[in-house]
C-alpha positions as CSV (number, residue, x, y, z in Angstrom):
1,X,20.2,-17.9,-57.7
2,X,17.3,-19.2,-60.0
3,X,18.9,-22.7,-59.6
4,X,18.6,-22.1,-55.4
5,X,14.8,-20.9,-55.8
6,X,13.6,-24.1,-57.8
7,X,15.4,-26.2,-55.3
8,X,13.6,-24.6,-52.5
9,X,10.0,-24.9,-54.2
10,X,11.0,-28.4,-54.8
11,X,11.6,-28.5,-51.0
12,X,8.7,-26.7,-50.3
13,X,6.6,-29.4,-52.4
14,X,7.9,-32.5,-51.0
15,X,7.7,-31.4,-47.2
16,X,4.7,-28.8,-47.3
17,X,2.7,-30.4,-50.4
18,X,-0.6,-28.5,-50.2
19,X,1.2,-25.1,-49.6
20,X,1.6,-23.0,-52.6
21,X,5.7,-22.4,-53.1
22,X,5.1,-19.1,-54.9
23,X,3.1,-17.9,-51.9
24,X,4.9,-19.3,-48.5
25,X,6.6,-16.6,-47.9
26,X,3.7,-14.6,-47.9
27,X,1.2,-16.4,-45.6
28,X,1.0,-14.4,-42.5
29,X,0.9,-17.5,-40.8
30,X,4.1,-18.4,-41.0
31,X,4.2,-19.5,-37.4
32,X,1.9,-22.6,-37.7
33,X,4.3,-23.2,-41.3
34,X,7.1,-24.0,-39.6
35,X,5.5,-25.8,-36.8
36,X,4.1,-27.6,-40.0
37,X,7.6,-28.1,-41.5
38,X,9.5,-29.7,-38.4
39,X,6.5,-31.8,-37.6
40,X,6.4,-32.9,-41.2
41,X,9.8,-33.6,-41.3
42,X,10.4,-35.9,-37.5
43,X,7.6,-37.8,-38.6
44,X,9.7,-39.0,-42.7
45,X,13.3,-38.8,-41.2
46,X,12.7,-39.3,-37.0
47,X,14.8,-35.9,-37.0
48,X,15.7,-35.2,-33.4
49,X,13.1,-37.4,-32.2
50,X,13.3,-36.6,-28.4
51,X,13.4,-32.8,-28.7
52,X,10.8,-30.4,-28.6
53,X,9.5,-29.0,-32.0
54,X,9.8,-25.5,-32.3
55,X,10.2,-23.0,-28.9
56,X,9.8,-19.2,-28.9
57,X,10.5,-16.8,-26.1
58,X,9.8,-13.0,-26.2
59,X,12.4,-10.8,-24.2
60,X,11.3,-8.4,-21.7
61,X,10.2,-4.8,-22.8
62,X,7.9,-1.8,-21.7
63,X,7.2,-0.8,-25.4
64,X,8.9,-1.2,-29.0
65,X,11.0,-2.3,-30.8
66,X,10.1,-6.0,-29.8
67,X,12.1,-9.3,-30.3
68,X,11.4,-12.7,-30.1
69,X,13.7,-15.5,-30.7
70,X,13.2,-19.3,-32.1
71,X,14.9,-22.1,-31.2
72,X,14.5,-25.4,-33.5
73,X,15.1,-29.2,-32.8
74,X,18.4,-29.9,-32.1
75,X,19.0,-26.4,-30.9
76,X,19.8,-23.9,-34.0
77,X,18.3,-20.4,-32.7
78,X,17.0,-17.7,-35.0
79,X,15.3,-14.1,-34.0
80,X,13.9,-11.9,-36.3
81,X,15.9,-9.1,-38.2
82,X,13.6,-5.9,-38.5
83,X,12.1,-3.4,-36.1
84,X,9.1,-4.9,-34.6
85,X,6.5,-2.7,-32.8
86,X,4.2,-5.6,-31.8
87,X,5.2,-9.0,-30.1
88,X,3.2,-10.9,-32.5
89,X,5.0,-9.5,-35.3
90,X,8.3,-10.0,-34.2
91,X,7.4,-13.2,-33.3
92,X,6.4,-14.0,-37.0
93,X,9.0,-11.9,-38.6
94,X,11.4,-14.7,-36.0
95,X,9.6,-17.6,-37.4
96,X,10.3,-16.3,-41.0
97,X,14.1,-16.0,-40.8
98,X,13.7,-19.5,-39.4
99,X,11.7,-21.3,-41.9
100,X,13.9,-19.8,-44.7
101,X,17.0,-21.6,-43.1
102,X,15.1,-24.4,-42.3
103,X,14.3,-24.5,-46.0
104,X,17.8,-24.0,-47.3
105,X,19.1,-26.3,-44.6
106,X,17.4,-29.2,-46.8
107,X,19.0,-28.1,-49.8
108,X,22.3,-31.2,-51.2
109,X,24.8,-28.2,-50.1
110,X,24.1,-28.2,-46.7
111,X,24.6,-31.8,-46.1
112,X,28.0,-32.7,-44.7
113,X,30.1,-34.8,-47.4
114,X,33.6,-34.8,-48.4
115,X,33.0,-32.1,-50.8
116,X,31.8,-30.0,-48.2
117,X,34.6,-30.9,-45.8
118,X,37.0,-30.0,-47.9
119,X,35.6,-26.3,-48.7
120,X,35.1,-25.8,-45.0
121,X,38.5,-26.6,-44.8
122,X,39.8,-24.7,-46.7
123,X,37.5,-22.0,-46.0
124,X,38.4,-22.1,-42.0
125,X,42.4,-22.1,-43.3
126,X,41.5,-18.9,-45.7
127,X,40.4,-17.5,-42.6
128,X,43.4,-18.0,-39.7
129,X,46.7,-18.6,-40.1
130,X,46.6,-22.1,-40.4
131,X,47.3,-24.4,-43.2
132,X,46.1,-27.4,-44.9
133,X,48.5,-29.6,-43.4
134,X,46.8,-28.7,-39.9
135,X,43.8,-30.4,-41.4
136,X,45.4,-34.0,-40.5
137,X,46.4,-32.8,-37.1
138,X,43.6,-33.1,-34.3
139,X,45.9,-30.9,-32.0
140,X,45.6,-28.2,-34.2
141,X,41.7,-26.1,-34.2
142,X,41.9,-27.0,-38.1
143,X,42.2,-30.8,-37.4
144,X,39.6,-30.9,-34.8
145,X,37.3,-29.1,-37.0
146,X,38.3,-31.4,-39.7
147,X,37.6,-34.5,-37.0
148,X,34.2,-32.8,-36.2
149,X,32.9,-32.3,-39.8
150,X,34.1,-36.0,-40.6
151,X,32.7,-37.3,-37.4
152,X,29.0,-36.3,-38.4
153,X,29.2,-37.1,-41.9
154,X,25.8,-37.0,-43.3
155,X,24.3,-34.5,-41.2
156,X,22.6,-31.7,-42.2
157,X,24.3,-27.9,-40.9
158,X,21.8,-27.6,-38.4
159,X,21.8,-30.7,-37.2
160,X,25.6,-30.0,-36.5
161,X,24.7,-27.1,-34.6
162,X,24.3,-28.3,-31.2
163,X,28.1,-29.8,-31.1
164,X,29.7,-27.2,-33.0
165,X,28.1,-24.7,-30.4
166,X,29.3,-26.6,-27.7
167,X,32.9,-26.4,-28.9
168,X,32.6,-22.6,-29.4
169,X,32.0,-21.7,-26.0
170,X,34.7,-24.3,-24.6
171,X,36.5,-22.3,-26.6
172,X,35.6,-19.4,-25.8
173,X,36.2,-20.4,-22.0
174,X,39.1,-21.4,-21.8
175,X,38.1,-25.2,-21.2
176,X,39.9,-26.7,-24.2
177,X,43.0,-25.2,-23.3
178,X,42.2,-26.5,-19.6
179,X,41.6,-29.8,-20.8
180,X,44.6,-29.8,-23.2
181,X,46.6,-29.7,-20.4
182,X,45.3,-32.8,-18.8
183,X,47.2,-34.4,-22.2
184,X,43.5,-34.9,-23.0
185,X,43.5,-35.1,-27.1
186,X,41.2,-33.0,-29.0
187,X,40.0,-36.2,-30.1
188,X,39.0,-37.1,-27.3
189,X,37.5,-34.3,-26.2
190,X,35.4,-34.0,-29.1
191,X,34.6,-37.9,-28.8
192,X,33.7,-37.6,-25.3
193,X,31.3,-33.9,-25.9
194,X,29.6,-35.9,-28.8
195,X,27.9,-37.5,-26.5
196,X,26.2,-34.8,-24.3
197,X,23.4,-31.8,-25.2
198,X,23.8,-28.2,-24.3
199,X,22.3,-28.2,-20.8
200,X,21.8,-26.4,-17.6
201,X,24.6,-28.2,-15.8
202,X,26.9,-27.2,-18.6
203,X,25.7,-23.8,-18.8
204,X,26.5,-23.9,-14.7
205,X,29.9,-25.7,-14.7
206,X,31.0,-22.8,-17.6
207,X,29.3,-20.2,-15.3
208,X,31.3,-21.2,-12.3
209,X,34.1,-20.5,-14.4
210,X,33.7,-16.9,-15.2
211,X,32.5,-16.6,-11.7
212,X,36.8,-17.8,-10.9
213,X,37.5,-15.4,-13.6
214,X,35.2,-12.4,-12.2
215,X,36.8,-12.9,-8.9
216,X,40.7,-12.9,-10.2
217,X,40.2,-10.2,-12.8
218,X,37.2,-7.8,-11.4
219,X,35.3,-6.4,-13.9
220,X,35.5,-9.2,-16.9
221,X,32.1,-9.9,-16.7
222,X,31.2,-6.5,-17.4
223,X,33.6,-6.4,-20.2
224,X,32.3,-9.9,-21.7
225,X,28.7,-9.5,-21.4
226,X,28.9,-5.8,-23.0
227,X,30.5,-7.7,-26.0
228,X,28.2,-11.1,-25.3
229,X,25.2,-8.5,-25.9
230,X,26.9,-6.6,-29.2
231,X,27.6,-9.6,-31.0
232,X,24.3,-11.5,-30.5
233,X,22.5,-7.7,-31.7
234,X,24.5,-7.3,-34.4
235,X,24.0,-11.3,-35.7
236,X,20.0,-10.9,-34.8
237,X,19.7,-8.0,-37.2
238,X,21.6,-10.1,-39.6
239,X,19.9,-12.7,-39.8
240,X,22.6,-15.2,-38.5
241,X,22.0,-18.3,-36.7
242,X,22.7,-16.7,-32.9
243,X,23.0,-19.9,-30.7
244,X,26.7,-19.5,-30.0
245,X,25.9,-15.5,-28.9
246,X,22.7,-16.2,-26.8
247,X,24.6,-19.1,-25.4
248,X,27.3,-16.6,-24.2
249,X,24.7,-14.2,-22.6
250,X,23.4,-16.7,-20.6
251,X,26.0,-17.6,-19.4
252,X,27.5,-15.1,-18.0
253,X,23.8,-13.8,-17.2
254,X,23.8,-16.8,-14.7
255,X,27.3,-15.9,-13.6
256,X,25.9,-12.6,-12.1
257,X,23.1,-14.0,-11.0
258,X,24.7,-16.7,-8.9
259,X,27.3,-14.0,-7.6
260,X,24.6,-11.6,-6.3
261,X,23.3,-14.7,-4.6
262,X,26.0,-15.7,-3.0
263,X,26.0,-14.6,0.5
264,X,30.2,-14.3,0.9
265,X,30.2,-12.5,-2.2
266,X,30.7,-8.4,-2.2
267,X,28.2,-5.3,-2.6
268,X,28.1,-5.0,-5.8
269,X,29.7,-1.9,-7.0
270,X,28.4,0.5,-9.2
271,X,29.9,-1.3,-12.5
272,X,28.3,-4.1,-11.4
273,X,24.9,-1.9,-10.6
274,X,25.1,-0.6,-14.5
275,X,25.7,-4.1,-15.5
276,X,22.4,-5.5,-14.5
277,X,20.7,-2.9,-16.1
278,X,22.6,-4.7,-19.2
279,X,20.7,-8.1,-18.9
280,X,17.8,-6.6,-20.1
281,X,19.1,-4.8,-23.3
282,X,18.5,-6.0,-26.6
């Protein structure tokens, strides 16, 4: 732990040099310090160079507890973890949990090599039923995780974000198995996903999906945004990065939305009532 701490002042040093380490954490202004960081840090390494620097977005609410969540370059999406009774001060208790993973993200052990593939290997096999001969086989989730982590060698943890997001929710719906069955590869998959962002005609073509689902299973929406909404509350008060969750939300936020809009669609019923009342929970 001592060994972690001097590596982040050393961090701390080279990217914020006229900030005292012992006191970062500190400074009440911790928003303008992590503007300062990722500014700092696009301008030595041209990290992300055609994103935005840091974006924050406040959700909805008549009164306390407030929260605010903070999206980085290149995606990775922090909120902050305590009970807030102020916008400003969930905004900068946000901006905290993001600096400090920003500041860790920089540390040698965060970088992908082929030390770290192999404990994320073996990690992710520790963790399924897999096994480490599934790691040469890009059929297998083990192997394409494998195929990922070599394919973006070098990278920093956050930096994979964006793409290991991506393959989360085609995971989570249903497109991989979708696209397996076009004899697509993994591979291939992966290959061709490496070359896209997370956008709003993704976040539409996977919301047309659950809209298919909604439609032969009524009531899945319900079910997935009740659990879409859990997760990314339970990972918030964490601490966790919560891309994958808020992606999720959105998601099948959109799908609602675009159902309601739809003029051959149904009255909603009164599940469907109680679960737009859900869209503004946190």
């Amino acid at each position: 732990m001592d060994r972690t701490l001097e590596s982040l002042r050393h961090i701390i040093a080279q990217v914020l040099p006229h900030r005292d380490p012992a006191l970062v954490f500190k400074d009440l202004n911790v928003v303008s310090m992590l503007q300062e960081f990722w500014e700092s840090k696009q301008q030595r390494r041209a990290a992300f160079p055609s994103e935005g620097v840091v974006v924050y977005e406040s959700l909805p609410s008549p009164g306390p507890p407030y929260v605010s969540y903070v999206t980085l370059p290149g995606g990775s999406c922090f909120g902050n973890f305590q009970c807030c009774l102020s916008r400003a001060e969930a905004r900068r208790d946000a901006a905290k949990v993001a600096l400090i993973n920003s500041l860790f993200n920089e540390l040698p052990s965060r970088r992908i090599t082929k030390e770290f593939i192999m404990e994320s290997v073996q990690e992710a096999v520790a963790s399924t039923s897999g096994t480490l001969d599934d790691a040469d086989d890009p059929s297998t989730s083990i192997g394409a995780y494998h195929y990922m982590l070599e394919s973006n060698m070098g990278k920093t943890m956050l930096e994979f974000q964006e793409l290991m997001t991506i393959f989360q929710l085609l995971h989570w719906n249903g497109s991989l198995k979708a696209l397996r069955e076009t004899k697509c590869s993994r591979q291939e998959v992966i290959s061709y996903y490496s070359q896209y962002s997370l956008d709003e005609k993704m976040r539409s073509h996977m919301a047309l999906d659950w809209i298919m689902k909604e439609r032969e299973s009524p009531g899945i929406l319900s079910q997935e945004l009740r659990m879409a909404l859990r997760e990314l509350e339970e990972a918030r008060k964490a601490g966790q990065e919560l891309r994958f969750y808020k992606e999720k939300k959105e998601i099948l936020s959109l799908a609602l939305t675009q159902i309601y809009s739809d003029p051959d669609a149904s009255s909603p019923s009164d599940d469907q009532l109680s679960l737009t009342a859900l869209c503004g929970y946190h």
